[in-house]
N, C-alpha and C positions, 0 to 999 in steps of 0.2 A: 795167135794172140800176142806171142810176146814179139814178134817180130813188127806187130802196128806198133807195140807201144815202142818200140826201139825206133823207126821213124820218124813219128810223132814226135819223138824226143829232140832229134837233131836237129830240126829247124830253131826250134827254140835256144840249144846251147848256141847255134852261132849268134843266132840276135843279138844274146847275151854276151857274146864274145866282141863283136860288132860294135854294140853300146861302149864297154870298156875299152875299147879302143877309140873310138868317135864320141868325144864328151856331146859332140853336136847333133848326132843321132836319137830319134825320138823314140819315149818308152814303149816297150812291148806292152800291148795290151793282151788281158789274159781270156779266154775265150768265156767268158760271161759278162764282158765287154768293160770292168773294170781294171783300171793300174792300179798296180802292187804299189802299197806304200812305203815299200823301198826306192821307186824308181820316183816318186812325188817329190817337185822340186820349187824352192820359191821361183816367180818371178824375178828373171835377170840371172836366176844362179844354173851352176852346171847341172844338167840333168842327172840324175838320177844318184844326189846328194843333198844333204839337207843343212841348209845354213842356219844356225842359233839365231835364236832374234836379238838385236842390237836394243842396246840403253834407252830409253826415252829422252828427247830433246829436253825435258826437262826433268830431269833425274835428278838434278843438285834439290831443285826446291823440294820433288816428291821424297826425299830423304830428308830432309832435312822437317819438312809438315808430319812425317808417320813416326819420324825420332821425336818429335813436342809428344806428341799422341801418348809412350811411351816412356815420358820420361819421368824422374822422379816429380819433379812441381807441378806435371797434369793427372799424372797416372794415380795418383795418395788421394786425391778428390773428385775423381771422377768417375761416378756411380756403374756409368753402363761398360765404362770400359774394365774398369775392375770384377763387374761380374764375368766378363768373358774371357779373362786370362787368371783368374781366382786369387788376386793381388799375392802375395810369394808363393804362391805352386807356382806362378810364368807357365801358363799352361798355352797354347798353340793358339792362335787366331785367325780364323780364317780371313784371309786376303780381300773376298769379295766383300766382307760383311767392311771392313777400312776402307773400299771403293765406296762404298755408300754413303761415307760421312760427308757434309754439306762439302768443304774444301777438295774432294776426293774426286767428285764425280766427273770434273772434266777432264780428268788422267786416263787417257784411253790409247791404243791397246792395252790390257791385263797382261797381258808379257812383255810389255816393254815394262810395263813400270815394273811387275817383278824382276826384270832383270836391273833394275837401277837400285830395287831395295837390297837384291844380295850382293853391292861394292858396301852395304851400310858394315864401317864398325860397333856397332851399337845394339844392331836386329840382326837376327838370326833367321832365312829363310829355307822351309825345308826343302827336301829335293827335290817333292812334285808341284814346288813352286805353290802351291794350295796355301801354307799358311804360316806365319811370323809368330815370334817370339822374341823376348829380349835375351842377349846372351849372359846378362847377369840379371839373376832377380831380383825385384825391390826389396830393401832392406829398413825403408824408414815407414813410419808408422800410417797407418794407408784407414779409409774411415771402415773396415771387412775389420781391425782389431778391434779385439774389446778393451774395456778400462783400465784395465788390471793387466791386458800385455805387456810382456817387459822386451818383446825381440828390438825393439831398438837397442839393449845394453848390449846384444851379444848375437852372432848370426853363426850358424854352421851349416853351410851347404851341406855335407857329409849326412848331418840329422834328418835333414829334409828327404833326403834320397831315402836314407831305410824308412820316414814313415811313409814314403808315399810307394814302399813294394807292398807292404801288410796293409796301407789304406788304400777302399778302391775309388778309382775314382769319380768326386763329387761333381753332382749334375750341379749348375750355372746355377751361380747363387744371386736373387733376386733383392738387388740393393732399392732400399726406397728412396725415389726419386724427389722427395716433398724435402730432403734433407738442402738446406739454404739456410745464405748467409745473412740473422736477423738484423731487420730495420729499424732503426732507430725512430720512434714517433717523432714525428715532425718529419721528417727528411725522406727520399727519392732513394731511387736504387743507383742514378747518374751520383748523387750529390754526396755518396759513400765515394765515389771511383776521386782520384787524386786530382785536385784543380791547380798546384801550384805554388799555392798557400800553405801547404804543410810548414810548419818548423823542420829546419834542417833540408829541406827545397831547394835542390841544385840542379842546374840548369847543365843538359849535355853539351858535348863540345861541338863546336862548329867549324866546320868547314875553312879551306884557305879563301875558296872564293866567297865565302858569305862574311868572311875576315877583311876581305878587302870591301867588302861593297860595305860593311859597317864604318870602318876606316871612312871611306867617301863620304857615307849619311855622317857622319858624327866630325868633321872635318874641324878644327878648332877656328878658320878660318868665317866658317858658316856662322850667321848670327845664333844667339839662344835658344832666341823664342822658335826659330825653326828645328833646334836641334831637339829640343824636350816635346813638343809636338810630334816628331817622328818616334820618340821614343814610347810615348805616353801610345800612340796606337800599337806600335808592335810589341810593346809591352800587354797590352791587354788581349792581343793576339795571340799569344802562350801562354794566359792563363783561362782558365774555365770561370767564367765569369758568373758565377750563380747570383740570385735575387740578392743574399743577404751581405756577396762581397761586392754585386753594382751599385746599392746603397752607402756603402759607407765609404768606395770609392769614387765617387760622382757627387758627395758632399765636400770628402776631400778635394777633389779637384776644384770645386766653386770658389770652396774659403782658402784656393792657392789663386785665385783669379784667372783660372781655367773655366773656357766654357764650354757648358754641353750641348749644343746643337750641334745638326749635322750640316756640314754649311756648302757640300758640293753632289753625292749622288744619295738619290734614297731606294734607286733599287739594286740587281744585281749587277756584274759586269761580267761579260764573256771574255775568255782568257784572251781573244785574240783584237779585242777593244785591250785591254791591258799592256802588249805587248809594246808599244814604243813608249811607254813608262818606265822608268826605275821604279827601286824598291820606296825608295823615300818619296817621290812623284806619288805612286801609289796609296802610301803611310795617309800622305795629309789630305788626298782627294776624297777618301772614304771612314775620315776620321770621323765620329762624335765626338770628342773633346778638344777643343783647338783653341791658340793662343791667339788674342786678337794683335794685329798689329802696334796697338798704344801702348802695350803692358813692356814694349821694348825701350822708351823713352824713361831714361834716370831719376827724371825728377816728378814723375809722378809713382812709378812701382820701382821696387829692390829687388832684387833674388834672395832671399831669405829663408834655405830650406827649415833652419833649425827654429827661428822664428815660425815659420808655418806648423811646425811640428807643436810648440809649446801654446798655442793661441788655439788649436784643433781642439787636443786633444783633455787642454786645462782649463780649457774658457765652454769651447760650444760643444763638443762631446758630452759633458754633464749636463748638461739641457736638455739636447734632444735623443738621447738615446738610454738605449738600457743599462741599471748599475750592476747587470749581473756577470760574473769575474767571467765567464765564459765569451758575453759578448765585446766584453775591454780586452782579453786576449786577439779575438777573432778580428778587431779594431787594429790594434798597433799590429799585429801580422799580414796585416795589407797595407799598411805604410811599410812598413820592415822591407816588405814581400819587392815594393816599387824601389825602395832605396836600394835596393841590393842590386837591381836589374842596373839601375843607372850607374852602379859602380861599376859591375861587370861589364859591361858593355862600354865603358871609359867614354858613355854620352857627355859630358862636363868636367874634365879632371880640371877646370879652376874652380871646380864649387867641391870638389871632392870634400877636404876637410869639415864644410859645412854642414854635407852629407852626412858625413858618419855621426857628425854632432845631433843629429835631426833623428839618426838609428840609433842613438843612443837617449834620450829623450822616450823613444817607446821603450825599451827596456824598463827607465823609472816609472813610465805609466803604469806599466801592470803590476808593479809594487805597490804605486802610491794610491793609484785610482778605487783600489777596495777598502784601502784604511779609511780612503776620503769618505768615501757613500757610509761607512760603516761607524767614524767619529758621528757626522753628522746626524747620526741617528741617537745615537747616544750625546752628546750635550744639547744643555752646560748641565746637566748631569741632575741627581735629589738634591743635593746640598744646595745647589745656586739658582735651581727653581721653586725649592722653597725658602729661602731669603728673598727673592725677587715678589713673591707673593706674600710674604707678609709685611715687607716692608714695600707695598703700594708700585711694584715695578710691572713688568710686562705681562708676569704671570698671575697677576693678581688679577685679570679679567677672567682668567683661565680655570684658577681655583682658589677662588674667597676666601678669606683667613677667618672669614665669622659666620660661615656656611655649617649649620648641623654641630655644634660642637658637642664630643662626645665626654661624659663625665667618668665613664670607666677606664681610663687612658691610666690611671694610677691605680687600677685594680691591678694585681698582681694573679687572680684568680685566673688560671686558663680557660675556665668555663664563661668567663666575662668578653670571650675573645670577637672581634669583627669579623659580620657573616660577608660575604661576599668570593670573590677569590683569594688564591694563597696568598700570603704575606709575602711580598717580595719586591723590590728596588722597583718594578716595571710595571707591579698592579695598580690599580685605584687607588686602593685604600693605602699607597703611599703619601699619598696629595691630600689626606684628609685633615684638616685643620690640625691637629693633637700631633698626627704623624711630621708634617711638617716642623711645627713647632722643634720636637724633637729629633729629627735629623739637623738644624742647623745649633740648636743648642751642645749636641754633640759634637757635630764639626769645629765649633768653636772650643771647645772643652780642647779636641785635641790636636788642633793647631792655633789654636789664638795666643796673644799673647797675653800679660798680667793685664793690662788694660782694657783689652775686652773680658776677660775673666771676670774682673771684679763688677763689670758695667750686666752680662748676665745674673752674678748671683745678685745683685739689688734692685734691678728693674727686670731685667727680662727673661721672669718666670712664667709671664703670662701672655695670651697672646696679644690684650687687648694694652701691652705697655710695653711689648718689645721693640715696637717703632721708637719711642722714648731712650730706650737704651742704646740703640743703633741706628741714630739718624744718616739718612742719606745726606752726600755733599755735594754729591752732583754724579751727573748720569749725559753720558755722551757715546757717539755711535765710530768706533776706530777700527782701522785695522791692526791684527795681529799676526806677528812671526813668530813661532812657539822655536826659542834657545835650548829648553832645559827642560825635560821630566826627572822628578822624585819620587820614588815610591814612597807608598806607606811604611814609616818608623815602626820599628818592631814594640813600642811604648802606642803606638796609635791603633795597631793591631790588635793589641792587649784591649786595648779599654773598644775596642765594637767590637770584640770578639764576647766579652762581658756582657755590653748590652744585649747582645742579638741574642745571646744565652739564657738571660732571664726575660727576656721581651720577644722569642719568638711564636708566640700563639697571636700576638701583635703586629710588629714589625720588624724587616732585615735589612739595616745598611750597612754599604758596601765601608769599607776603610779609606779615607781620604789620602791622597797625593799631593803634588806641587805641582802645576802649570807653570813655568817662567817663560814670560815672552817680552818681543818689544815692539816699538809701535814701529805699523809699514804701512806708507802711503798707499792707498786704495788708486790702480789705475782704472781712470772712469771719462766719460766724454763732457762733464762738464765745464770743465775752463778750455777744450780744447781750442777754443778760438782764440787763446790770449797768445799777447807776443811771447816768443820762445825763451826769455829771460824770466819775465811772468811766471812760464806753464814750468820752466826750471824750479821756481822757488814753491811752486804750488806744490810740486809733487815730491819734493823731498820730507822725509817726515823729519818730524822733532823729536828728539832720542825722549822717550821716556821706554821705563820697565814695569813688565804689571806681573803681576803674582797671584792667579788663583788657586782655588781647592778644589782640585775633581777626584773623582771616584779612580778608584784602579782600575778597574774594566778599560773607560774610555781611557786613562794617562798612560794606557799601554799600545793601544793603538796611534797616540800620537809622535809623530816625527819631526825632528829638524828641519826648520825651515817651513813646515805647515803654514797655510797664511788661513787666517779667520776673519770673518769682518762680523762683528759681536756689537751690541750695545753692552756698556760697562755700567755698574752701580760702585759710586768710592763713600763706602762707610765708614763713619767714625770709628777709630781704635782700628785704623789701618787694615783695613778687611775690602777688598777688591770681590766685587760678585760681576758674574757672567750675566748679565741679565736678559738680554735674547741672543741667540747666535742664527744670523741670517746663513751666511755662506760661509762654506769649508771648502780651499783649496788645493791644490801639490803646488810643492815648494817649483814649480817652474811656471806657477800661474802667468801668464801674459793675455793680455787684453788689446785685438788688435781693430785696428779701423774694417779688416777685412769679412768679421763678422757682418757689420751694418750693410754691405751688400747682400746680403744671402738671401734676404727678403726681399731685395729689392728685385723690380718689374721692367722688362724694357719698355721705356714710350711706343703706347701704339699714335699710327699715325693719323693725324686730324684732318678729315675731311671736312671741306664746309658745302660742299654740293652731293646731293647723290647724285647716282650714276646714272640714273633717268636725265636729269634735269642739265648734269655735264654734257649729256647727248645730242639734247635736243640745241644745247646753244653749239656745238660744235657743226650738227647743221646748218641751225643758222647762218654761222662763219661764212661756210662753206658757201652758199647761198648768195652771203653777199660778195664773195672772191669772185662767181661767176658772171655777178653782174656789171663789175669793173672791169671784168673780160672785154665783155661784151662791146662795153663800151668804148 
C-alpha cells in the first residue's frame, strides 16, 4: 500500500513542478475532474495565479455618488440611509444594499466598483469587500436625535467606543418615512425649489467660451433693439418662470413696448435643425417676447429704463394688481431680478447708469407702495370727513348731519351709552350726527386759531348753525405734495386725551397733526394735444401751500413728496379740509403714454369677400384667361 501511494504521488509532483516552471502549461486537473483553485486563473493572465480586479472605468463618478450618499448634507436627512448605518454608531453597510439605489444600478461588476470605493478618502471598505463605512462619524445633528440632544456642542469618539462595548448591538432603527418638507397652501413642491428670483440671487460663473460668445451677442456695435431681445430670452431662460413671476413679467414687458407673441417657431427643435445657429440666432428665433423693428426709430420711442420703472410700478401696478406687501415685494424682485442680468451680462453699458436708476426705483417701491395702499385707506381721516359732511361737502351724501339726531350726546351717564359696536375712530357710530359734530369742534378747539374759536363758541354749538359759523369759500379738485408732517402738541394730546377720558362709553378721537403740502400738477392726457409751449405752461402748477389736520395714525404713514390728488374745502377763519381724496401716490409717480397701449388690440384684418365667393371668381378669372388662350 504505501508503495501505490508513493507512485501515485510522483506523477503529480512533477506536473507540479512542470507548471512552475512553464507559466504556459495547463492546470492539473484533480482526479474528480475538477481544478484546484489555486491553479484558477483570469482570462489573459498567467496560469495558475490570480490577478486582483482592476478599478471600474468609472470609479471617479462611483466615488464621488456613494461619498453624496454619505455625506453630512444627505446623510442628517435621510431616513433609509440613517436607519442602516444608525447615524453616529457609523455602523457597516452593506455594499449590495448602495448597488440598489436608483443611480447605483448600472455600476456593474461589484468588484470593480468595490475596488474604486477603497481609493475613497472619505469611506472605509472592509476587507471582504462586503460592506462600507464612513471613516469619520457624523457629528452634526441628524433627524435619529432627539430635541434635547446637545452632541452637536461636543463629540468624543473615545465615549462612543466604551458605550458601544457594554451596549449591544441595536437592530435597524425604523425611521418614518412620512417625515417632509411642509407646503405652503397655495404653492407646489417645484415652486418651493429656487427660480432665481430669491433676493441675494447670483448667477454662477461662466465659462471663457460662453465669455466670448456673450461678448459677440452683446457687441456694442449691434443695434439695441437686437441686443435686449437676446437678452430678455436668455434671461428668461435661467430663470424658473412660474405663473405668478410670467405675469407680472409679460405685463412688465408690454408697458416697456415689448411684445409677446411668438413670431417665428411654435414647436420643438432638434439639436441638429439648431446646429448652423449661434446662440443669439437661436435667442430671437424661439423668443416670445420680441422687439418690433419701429421701437428703434428716435422719434417715436426713447430707452428709458428708469422711466419704465416709475410709470410700472406707480401708475399701472396700483390698478391692477394686488396691495399686498408680499406681492409688491414679489413685483420689484422681478424687475430687480431682470436689471441685474442686464448689468451683469454688460447687455447695454450706455444705458447702465439708467439701469441702476430704474434698480433703484424698486428699492423705493417696497417702502412706499404699502404706506400708499395703507394712507389711502385711512384719509382724509374723522376730522375732514366730518367737516365735509356737515358743511354740505362730499360726505354729506354719505352721512347726513340731520340723520337720527341723538339727545343723550350731553348725558354724561355711561349707561346713556350707544348700542351698536365699540366706540372707536373706524366704527359707525363715529359718523353719527352728535359724533361728528364733536370731533370737528374738538379739532378746532385744538388747532384753530382765536378766529375760529370765537366763531364756534357763538354759532357753531349746533349742528343746524354750524354751516353759518363756517362757511365754505370755495371747493376745488388739486394735486398735492405732502413737504411736512407735525405731530400732535403735547397741549393737543392733553385736551383728546380729556375728552376721550370722560366721553369714552361714547366716543374715541384720535389727536390731530399737521399735513403741509403744496400744489403739483396732476399729469393727465388732457391737453395732451396742445402745442409744446401750451402743455409747458399747463402743467406747471402755481405755488400755493395748504395745511390740513389729520389724525396721527395716518400723519405717520405719510412721506415726503407723497402726491395726492384730493378735492379741497377753504373755510372761513383759515381752516383747509380734505374733502374727498380720490388718489394716493409715491413720490416717483409718473404717468406715461405707454399705459394707453396695454389695452390696446392689434387690427384684425378686413375682409370684404368670403372665401367661397373669393373662389368662385378666381375661377372665373381663370376661365376667362383660357379663353383668350384659345383665341
Amino acid at each position: 500500500m504505501n508503495n501505490t501511494t508513493a507512485q501515485s504521488t510522483l506523477p503529480e509532483l512533477a506536473n507540479s513542478a512542470t507548471t512552475d516552471q512553464n507559466p504556459s502549461a495547463q492546470p492539473v486537473m484533480a482526479s474528480n475532474g475538477i481544478i484546484p483553485f489555486e491553479q484558477m486563473a483570469r482570462p489573459g493572465a498567467p496560469h495558475g495565479k490570480i490577478e486582483p480586479p482592476s478599478e471600474h472605468p468609472e470609479g471617479e463618478e462611483i466615488r464621488r455618488q456613494v461619498e453624496f450618499y454619505f455625506s453630512d448634507g444627505n446623510l442628517a436627512t435621510d431616513n433609509h440611509l440613517l436607519g442602516l448605518c444608525g447615524g453616529r454608531e457609523n455602523l457597516p453597510v452593506s455594499i449590495s444594499q448602495i448597488l440598489g439605489f436608483k443611480k447605483m444600478r448600472r455600476f456593474r461588476p461589484k468588484t470593480r466598483v468595490v475596488e474604486s470605493l477603497r481609493k475613497s478618502d472619505f469611506l472605509e471598505v472592509d476587507e471582504t469587500g462586503k460592506t462600507i463605512k464612513r471613516k469619520i462619524p457624523i457629528r452634526i445633528p441628524t433627524l435619529l436625535d432627539d430635541d434635547d440632544d446637545n452632541s452637536e456642542l461636543a463629540y468624543d469618539p473615545a465615549s462612543v467606543q466604551e458605550e458601544r462595548k457594554v451596549t449591544p448591538r441595536r437592530a435597524k432603527q425604523v425611521v418614518p418615512t412620512t417625515l417632509r418638507k411642509e407646503i405652503p397652501p397655495g404653492m407646489t413642491k417645484n415652486m418651493i425649489k429656487p427660480s432665481g428670483f430669491e433676493e441675494g440671487y447670483v448667477e454662477g460663473p461662466i465659462t471663457p467660451d460662453q465669455y466670448e460668445e456673450e461678448k459677440h451677442m452683446y457687441d456694442p456695435d449691434i443695434s439695441f433693439v437686437e441686443r435686449i431681445e437676446v437678452a430678455i430670452q436668455r434671461f428668461k431662460a435661467k430663470r424658473k418662470m412660474h405663473q405668478m413671476y410670467v405675469e407680472i413679467f409679460s405685463k412688465f414687458m408690454r408697458f416697456g413696448g415689448v411684445d409677446g407673441q411668438q413670431r417665428q417657431f411654435t414647436g420643438r427643435l432638434a439639436k441638429t435643425e439648431l446646429e448652423e445657429y449661434d446662440a443669439s440666432e437661436i435667442a430671437r428665433m424661439m423668443a416670445t417676447h420680441h422687439v418690433p423693428w419701429d421701437r428703434a426709430d428716435p422719434k417715436r420711442w426713447a430707452v428709458d429704463f428708469e422711466g419704465i420703472a416709475k410709470g410700472f410700478l406707480s401708475s399701472y401696478y396700483p390698478q391692477y394688481f394686488s396691495p399686498e406687501t408680499r406681492q409688491i415685494n414679489r413685483t420689484t424682485q422681478v424687475l430687480r431680478s431682470f436689471y441685474n442680468y442686464i448689468l451683469l451680462h454688460n447687455v447695454c453699458p450706455e444705458y447702465n447708469d439708467d439701469i441702476l436708476a430704474a434698480r433703484r426705483i424698486c428699492d423705493l417701491a417696497d417702502k412706499e407702495l404699502p404706506a400708499v395702499y395703507a394712507v389711502g385707506g385711512l384719509l382724509p381721516g374723522t376730522f375732514n370727513t366730518s367737516a365735509s359732511a356737515l358743511l354740505g361737502g362730499y360726505w354729506a351724501q354719505i352721512h347726513p348731519p340731520n340723520q337720527n339726531p341723538d339727545d343723550s350726546w350731553d348725558d354724561v351717564n355711561r349707561e346713556s351709552s350707544w348700542t351698536g359696536e365699540a366706540p372707536d375712530a373706524s366704527s359707525k357710530q363715529t359718523y353719527r350726527p352728535e359724533a361728528m359734530l364733536a370731533a370737528f369742534k374738538i379739532g378746532v378747539l385744538a388747532c384753530g386759531g382765536e378766529a375760529a374759536y370765537t366763531a364756534l363758541a357763538s354759532d357753531g354749538q349746533d349742528i343746524s348753525t354750524i354751516k353759518d359759523a363756517f362757511p365754505v369759500l370755495a371747493s376745488e379738485t388739486v394735486g398735492l405734495s405732502v413737504v411736512n408732517t407735525e405731530p400732535p402738541s403735547d397741549e393737543t394730546r392733553a385736551l383728546y386725551a380729556a375728552h376721550n377720558k370722560k366721553w369714552s362709553h361714547k366716543l374715541q378721537i384720535e389727536p390731530l397733526g399737521k399735513l403741509i403740502c403744496e400744489a403739483w400738477a396732476v399729469p393727465d392726457l388732457e391737453e395732451w394735444d396742445l402745442p409744446p409751449k401750451l402743455l409747458a405752461a399747463k402743467t406747471k402748477a402755481v405755488p400755493r401751500r395748504f395745511e390740513f389736520w389729520i389724525e396721527e395714525k395716518a400723519l405717520t404713514l405719510c412721506f415726503v413728496n407723497m402726491k395726492i390728488r384730493a378735492t379741497v374745502m377753504r373755510l372761513e377763519h383759515g381752516i383747509e379740509v380734505l374733502d374727498e381724496v380720490k388718489l394716493v401716490h409715491c413720490s416717483f409717480y409718473e404717468f406715461l403714454l405707454n399705459e394707453l397701449q396695454m389695452q390696446a388690440k392689434a387690427p384684425k384684418e378686413v375682409r370684404f369677400l368670403k372665401h367661397r365667393d373669393l373662389k368662385a371668381i378666381e375661377e372665373q378669372q381663370a376661365e376667362e384667361d383660357m379663353a383668350v388662350a384659345e383665341v
